[in-house]
LOSEVO-205206 format. One record per residue (C-alpha): x, y, z; residue in one letter. Coordinates in steps of 0.1 Angstrom, whole numbers, plus 2048, in hexadecimal, padded with zeros to 3 digits. Layout:
REM residues N
XYZa...
//
This chain:
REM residues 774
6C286190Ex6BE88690Dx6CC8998F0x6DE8B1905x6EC894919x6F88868F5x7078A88E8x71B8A6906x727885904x73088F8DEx7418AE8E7x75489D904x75E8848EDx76D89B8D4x7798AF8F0x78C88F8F6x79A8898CFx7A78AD8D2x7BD8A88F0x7CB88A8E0x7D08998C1x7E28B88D0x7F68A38E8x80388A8CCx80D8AB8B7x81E8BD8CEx82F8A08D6x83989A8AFx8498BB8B4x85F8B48CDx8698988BDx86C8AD89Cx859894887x83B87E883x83685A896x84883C887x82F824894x82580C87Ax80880488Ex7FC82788Fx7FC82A86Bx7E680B863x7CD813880x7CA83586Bx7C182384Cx7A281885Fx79283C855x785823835x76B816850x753831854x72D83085Bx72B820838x73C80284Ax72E80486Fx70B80D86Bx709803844x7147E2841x6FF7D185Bx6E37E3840x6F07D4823x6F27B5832x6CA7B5837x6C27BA814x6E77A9802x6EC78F81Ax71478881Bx71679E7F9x7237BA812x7437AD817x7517B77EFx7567D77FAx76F7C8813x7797AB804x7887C57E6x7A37D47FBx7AD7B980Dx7B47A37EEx7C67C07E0x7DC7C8800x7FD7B27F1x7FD7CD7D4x8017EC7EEx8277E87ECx8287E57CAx80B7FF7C3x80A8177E1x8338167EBx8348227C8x81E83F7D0x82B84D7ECx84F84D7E3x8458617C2x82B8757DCx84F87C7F3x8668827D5x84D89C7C6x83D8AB7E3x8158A27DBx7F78A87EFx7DC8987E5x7D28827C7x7CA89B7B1x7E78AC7B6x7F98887AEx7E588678Ex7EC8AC783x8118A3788x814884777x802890758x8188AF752x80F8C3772x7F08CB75Ex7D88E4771x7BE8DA760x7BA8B8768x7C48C378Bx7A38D478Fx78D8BD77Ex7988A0794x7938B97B1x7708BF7A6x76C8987A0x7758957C8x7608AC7D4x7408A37C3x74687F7CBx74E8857EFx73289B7F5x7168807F6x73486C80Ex737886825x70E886826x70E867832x72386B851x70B887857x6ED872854x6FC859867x70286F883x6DD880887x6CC85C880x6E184C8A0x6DD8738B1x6B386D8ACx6B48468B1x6C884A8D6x6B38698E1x69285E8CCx68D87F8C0x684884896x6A1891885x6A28B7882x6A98D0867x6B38EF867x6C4904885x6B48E78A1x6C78CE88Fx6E18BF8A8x6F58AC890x6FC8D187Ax70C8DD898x7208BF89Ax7288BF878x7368E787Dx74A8DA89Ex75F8BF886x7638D486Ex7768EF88Cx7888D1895x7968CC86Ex79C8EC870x7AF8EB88Ax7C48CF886x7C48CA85Fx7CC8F1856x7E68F986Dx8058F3857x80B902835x81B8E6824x8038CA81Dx81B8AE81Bx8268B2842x817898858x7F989C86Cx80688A88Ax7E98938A5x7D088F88Cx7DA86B882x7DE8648A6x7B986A8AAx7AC85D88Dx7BF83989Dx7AF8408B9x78E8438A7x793824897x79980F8B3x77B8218C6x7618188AAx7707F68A6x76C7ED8C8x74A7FB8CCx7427E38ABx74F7C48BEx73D7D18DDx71A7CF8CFx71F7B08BDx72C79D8DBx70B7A78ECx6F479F8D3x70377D8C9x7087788F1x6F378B903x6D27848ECx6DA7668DCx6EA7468E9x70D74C8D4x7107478AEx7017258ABx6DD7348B6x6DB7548A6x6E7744883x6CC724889x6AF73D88Cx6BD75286Ex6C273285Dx696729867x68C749854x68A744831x68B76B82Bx6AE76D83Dx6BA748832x6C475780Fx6DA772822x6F1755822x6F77587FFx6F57727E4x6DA7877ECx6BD78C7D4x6C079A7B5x6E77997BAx7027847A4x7237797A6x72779678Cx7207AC7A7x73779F7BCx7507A57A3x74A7CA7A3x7477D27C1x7687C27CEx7767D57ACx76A7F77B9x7757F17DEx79B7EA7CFx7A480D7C5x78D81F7DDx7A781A7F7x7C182D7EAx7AE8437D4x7938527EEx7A38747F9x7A686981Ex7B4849812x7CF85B804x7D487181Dx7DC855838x7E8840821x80385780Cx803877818x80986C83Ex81C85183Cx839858849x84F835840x84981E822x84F803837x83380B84Bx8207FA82Ex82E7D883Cx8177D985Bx7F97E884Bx7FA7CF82Fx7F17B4846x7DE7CA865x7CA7DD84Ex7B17BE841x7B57B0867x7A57D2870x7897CE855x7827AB860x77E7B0882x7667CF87Cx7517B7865x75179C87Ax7307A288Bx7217B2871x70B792861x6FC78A887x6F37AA88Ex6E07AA86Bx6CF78A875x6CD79689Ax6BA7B788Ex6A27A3874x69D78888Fx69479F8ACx6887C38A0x67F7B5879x6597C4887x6657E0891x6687FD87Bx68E80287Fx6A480A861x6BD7EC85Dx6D880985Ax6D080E87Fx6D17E988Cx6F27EE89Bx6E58088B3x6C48028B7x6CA7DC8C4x6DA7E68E2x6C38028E9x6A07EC8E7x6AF7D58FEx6B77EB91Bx6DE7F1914x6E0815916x70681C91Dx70B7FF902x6FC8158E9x70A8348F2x72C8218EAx72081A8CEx71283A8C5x73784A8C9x74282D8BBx72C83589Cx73A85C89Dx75C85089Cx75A84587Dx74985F870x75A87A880x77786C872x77186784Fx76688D84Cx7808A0861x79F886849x78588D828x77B8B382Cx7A48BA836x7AF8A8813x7968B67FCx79F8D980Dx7C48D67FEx7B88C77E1x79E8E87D9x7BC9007E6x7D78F27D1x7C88E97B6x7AD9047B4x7B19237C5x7D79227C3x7DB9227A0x7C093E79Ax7D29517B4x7F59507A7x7E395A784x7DB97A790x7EF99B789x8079A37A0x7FB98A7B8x81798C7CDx8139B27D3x7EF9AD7E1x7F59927F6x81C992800x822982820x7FE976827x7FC96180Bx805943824x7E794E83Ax7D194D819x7D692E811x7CD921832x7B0936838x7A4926811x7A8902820x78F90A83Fx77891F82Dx7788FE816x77A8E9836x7508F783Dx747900819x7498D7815x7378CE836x71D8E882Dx7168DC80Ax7188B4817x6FC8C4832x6E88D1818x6EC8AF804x6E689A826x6C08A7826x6B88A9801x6C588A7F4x6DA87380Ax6B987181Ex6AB85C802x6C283F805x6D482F818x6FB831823x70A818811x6F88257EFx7028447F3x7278387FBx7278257DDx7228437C9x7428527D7x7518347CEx74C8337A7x7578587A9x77E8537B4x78282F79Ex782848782x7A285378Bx7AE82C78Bx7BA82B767x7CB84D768x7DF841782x7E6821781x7F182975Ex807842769x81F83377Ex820812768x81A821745x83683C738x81D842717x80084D72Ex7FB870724x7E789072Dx7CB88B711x7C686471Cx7C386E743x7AD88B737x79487B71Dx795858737x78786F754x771883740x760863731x761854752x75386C765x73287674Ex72D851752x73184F776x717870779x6FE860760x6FB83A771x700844793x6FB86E79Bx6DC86F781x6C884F798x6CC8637B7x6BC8867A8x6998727A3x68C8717C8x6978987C8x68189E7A9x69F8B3792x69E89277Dx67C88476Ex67486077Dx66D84D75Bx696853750x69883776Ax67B82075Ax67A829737x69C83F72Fx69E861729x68686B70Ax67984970Fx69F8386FDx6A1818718x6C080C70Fx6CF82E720x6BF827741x6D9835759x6D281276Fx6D67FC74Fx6E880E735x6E8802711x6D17E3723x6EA7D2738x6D17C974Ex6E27AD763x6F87C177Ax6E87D6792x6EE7FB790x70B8017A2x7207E478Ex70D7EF76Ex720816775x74080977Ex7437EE760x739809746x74B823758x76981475Cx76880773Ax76682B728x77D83A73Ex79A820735x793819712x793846713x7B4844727x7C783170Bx7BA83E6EDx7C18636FCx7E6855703x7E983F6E4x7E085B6CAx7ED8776DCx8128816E0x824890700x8338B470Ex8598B571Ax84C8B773Ex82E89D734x84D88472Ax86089274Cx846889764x83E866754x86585975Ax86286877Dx840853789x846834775x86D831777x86784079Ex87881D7AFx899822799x89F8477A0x8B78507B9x8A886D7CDx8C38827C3x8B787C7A0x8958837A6x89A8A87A0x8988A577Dx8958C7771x88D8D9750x8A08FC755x8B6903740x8BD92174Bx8C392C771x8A8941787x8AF965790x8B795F7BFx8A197F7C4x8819727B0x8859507BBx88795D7DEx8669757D8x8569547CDx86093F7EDx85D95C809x83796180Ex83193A810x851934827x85E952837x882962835x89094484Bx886925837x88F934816x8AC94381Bx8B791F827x8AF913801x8C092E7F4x8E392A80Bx8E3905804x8E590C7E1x9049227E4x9159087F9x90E8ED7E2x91B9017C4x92C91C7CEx9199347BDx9159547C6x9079647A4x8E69747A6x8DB951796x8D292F7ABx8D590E79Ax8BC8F8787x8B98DE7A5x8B18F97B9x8959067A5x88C8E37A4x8898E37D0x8788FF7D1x8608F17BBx8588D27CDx8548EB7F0x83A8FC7DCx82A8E07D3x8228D27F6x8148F87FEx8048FF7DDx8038E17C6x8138DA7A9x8008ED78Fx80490F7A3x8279077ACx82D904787x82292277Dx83493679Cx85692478Ex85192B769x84A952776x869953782x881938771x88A943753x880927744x88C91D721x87A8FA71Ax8848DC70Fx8768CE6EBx86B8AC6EFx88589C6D8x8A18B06F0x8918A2711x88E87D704x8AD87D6FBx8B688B71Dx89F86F72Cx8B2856719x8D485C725x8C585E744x8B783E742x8DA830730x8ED83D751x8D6826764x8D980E750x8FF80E752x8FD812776x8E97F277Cx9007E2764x91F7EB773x9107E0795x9067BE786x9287B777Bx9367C57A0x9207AC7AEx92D78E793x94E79979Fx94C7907C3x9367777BCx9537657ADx9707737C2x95E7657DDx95E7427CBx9807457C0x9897457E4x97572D7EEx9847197D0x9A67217DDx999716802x9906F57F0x9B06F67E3x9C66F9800x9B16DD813x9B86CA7F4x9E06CE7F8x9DD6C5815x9C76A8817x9DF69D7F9xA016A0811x9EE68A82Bx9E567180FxA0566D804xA1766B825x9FE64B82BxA0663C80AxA2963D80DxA2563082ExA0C616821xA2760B805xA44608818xA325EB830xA345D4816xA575DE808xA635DA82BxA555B682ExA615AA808xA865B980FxA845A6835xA7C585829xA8F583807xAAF58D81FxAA8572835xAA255B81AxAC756580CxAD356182AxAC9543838xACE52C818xAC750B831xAA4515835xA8D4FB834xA754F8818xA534FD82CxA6152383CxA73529817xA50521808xA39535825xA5755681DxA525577F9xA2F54F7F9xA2C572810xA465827F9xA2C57B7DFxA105897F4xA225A77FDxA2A5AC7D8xA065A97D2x9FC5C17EExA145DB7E0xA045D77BEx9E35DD7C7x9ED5FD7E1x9FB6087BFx9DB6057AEx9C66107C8x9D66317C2x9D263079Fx9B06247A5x9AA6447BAx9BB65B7A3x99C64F787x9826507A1x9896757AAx98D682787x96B670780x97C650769x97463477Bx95562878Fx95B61F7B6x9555FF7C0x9505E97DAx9565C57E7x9565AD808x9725A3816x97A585836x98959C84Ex99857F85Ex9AD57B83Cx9B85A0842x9C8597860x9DB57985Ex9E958C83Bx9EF5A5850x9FE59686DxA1557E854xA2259E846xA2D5AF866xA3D58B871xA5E59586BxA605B7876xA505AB896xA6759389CxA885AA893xA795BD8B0xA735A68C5xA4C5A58C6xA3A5858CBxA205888B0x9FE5758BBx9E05678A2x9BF5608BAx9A754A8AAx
//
């Protein structure tokens, strides 16, 4: 294929995500918010599988066999914590109005703007060699479908490609002011992306374990013939269990902690419960993509192992050697959909996270800032997110051809996965540990990261020549127990596992010493009750506020008006009169406290910060005033929850009392009935004795044979009256629990004639001919 022909077909096909992009926003505003489709959401989430997963893993799996799947295995067994984990984030994200995870780590750790920028600078470094990769896999598939060598330079198709996402970030990533406001085209075509590069995956494997093999069966016998592919079964070579280990570990927290990840996944989301669908659809998604991905390994080895095709590049070059042209330009856009995707989502949340946590707060440092800027100071911070937007793709360029070059994509991913786990411990421990405190988040990451930098940056700067070869062979200054790829000789763990076990290690051992040893600021201890106590906060109590005095209406409005306008503020500012009546020059403390949170999604929390405590008045807190604060707080919880427990005792047991009562009136009358049918019962027998000892008073001349047969059923009846008597005693003990039930036979022809010799008289009184058969 020609590469003008392909150009076209990639413009075209961008051309394409734009309309759908603009047509799914403008229809968000006419219906004044972003989509509720759960479905939406978790097809987003697929932004995870870039050209790491769709070009890479069919690479891994040459040389690690089925050790590719711990990257995917890691999120998929850690998908039951999201709603325990990530729910937790995004409400505190909502409640607080954060952008980006290192605004969320800033925040949590007293709004610190110092830790804001060094987690900033964290992300960008470690994305930088991601974003390469795209790039790289874009002019590899560009020179495999036209066979033309990858170009440098100005003649370099991919740069121009590269420059043509980063317009479309632009365009669709910069547009609004405030951060935390959904993206709803651009999550509509990242969906669409994701289903476009997962059916192109499933295309190509259908065909090769189809079209050039005779289904599953064959390809897998053939593999299984080949001794060199017969281990791929297994753990690769030089691979452990240990391996396995870490690499599921560092997959876990990469999907939430990777800048697009928490984009999609926090940032966007525009329901919790949305997390109920992507919980399950989410792993469906990255089984499906990885379901071809061991036959076309085998397929590749099998069928172009002479060749000299990179294994990175099996998944387009298969089709393409065997005549399937339009196959492999699917492919191929399959193939740019995932990495067209992962850089517009990555580039738009590291260019809030560098303008809100960088330029923001060096801005609103400046003298009379407001003077110089006034109005445009909205404008500004857009035009810093786009000129951020190309600085990134630029410097990811530049990396593309010096080092990325070197190795392969999932190597270089890997990289960019270490980076963000060092954030793991900082937050984890902040939404589940209240002692978690500036110095432990700060010494944790600081340790953390030089490890991360020395196992895993260092390696890579050895091809390039800026680091001497024999630091990987002998150490630097010839000390081998600090080889970056073995450090202090753990030598059985290869050297991505080796980073992330001693990385990881230093960074959470740093984390709670720093909080352990270390004590907290009023606002320190404020933030820690609002992220770990964030599920038993009302959001009406989630403006917990440390003013204790009341801002001036005019400066607060100064603050507000360039980043709002006149219409949106003055809103803030009548809602506060009509709340509290107040129409002093001053507004109240949970106002101050809303128009911090509005900053916050424009300019993060560390400049938002500062632009309140400009203008607040503030009079702070000491740190024995606020826990106590925080503890009547928390005792007004407590009572609450207590006082709702004993509400729900309450009609618990009203609702048993009237069902006891229920009981009770079934009782009464199950009682009457039972006492109407003893009485009836009773008097049967009375009746009989009082007939026959009349008659037998009467008629003195009786003879002895009827005077014997009457009293022997006088007897009888007697008996029979005795035993109706203590059959009621009998059931009085057996319902109070006194005496056992029992049981015995009886000739029912007994209980007739008995029966029938009783009623004798009365049925002959009325005239009744009384008849015994057999």
């Amino acid at each position: 294929m020609s590469s003008p022909a392909l150009i076209v077909y990639s413009v075209l096909y961008l051309a394409l995500l734009f309309i759908i992009a603009e047509w799914a926003e403008q229809r968000s505003l006419l219906r004044h918010g972003p989509s509720r489709n759960p479905y939406l959401y978790a097809l987003s989430l697929a932004v995870f599988c870039t050209t790491w997963t769709f070009y890479g893993s069919v690479g891994r799996a040459v040389t690690e066999g089925v050790g590719f799947l711990a990257t995917f295995i890691g999120p998929t067994l850690c998908a039951p914590l999201w709603w325990v984990v990530i729910r937790k984030v995004i409400r505190i994200c909502k409640e607080q109005g954060i952008t980006s995870i290192a605004d969320f780590i800033s925040a949590r750790y007293g709004k610190s703007r110092g830790l804001g920028v060094f987690v900033t600078g964290l992300c960008v470094v470690g994305m930088i060699p991601y974003i390469s990769i795209q790039i790289k896999a874009i002019s590899t598939s560009f020179s495999v479908l036209t066979d033309e060598p990858i170009r440098t330079g100005f003649s370099d198709q991919s740069l121009y490609i590269t420059l043509l996402l980063a317009l479309f970030a632009m365009l669709f990533g910069t547009r609004k002011l405030v951060a935390t406001e959904q993206h709803a085209g651009l999550m509509t075509a990242i969906a669409v992306e994701s289903i476009v590069k997962l059916v192109a995956f499933l295309a190509v494997g259908i065909f090769v374990v189809f079209g050039l093999f005779n289904g599953p069966g064959d390809l897998f016998g053939r593999a299984l013939a080949r001794p060199d592919l017969r281990s791929q079964f297994t753990f690769g070579p030089g691979h452990t269990a240990g391996d396995w280990f870490w690499s599921c570990l560092l997959s876990m927290p990469a999907i939430l902690l990777l800048p697009r990840q928490f984009q999609v996944f926090v940032v966007e989301n525009a329901d919790e419960r949305h997390l109920e669908k992507a919980v399950w659809l989410f792993p469906l998604y990255l089984l499906l993509i990885n379901l071809f991905v061991l036959p076309l390994a085998f397929g590749g080895k099998l069928l172009l192992g002479h060749l000299p095709f990179d294994a990175d590049s099996y998944v387009l070059t298969l089709p393409l050697y065997f005549g399937q042209k339009w196959l492999a330009l699917f492919v191929y856009l399959g193939g740019f959909s995932a990495a067209t995707g992962m850089i517009i989502v990555e580039t738009i949340a590291l260019s809030v996270m560098i303008s809100n946590n960088v330029v923001m707060p060096l801005l609103v440092g400046l003298p009379r800032w407001q003077e110089r800027f006034g109005a445009s100071v909205g404008v500004f911070v857009k035009s810093s997110r786009r000129l951020a937007i190309v600085v990134l793709l630029l410097l990811a360029y530049v990396y593309y051809h010096t080092v990325s070059q070197h190795y392969s994509l999932v190597s270089v991913g890997l990289i960019s996965f270490a980076a963000v786990l060092q954030f793991a411990p900082a937050l984890v421990g902040g939404i589940f540990w209240r002692h978690g405190s500036l110095a432990g988040a700060r010494l944790g990451l600081v340790l953390g990261t030089f490890i991360w930098a020395y196992t895993l940056v260092v390696p890579t700067l050895v091809p390039v020549g800026i680091i001497p070869a024999d630091w990987l062979t002998e150490g630097p200054f010839g000390i081998s127990f600090l080889r970056p790829t073995n450090l202090l000789g753990l030598s059985q763990l290869s050297p991505v596992s080796n980073a992330v076990f001693w990385s990881l290690l230093v960074n959470t051992g740093g984390y709670l010493a720093g909080s352990l040893y270390s004590t907290q600021t009023a606002l320190g201890h404020n933030q820690a009750v609002l992220f770990v106590d964030a599920f038993d906060i009302r959001p009406d109590q989630n403006r917990a506020t440390l003013w204790r005095n009341e801002a001036v209406r005019s400066d607060l409005r100064g603050v507000l008006m360039p980043f709002f306008g006149e219409a949106q503020t003055e809103q803030v500012l009548r809602a506060d009169q009509a709340k509290t009546g107040n129409r002093s020059v001053y507004v109240s403390a949970e106002t101050v406290a809303r128009a911090e949170k509005m900053l916050t999604g424009a300019i993060g929390s560390a400049s938002s910060r500062m632009l309140i405590g400009s203008v607040a008045q503030e009079e702070r807190l000491t740190v024995s005033e606020l826990v106590r604060v925080l503890k009547d707080s928390q005792t007004l919880l407590e009572t609450n929850k207590a006082l709702q427990q004993q509400s729900d005792e309450l009609q618990i047991l009203t609702r048993q009392l009237q069902e006891a009562n229920t009981a009770l009136t079934q009782a009464y009358a199950q009682k009457d009935d039972f006492l109407g049918t003893v009485t009836h019962e009773i008097r049967t027998p009375i009746t009989s004795i009082r007939a026959l000892t009349e008659i037998l008073f009467d008629n003195t001349n009786l003879d002895a044979d009827t005077r014997q047969r009457f009293l022997g059923t006088i007897i009888r009846e007697s008996e029979r009256l005795t035993r109706l008597i203590n059959q009621v005693l009998d059931l009085e003990r057996m319902e109070s629990g006194r005496g056992p039930l029992m049981f015995e036979s009886v000739l029912l022809n007994v209980v007739v004639r008995e029966t029938a010799e009783t009623l004798l008289q009365v049925s002959h009184e009325k005239q009744i001919t009384l008849e015994l058969i057999g």
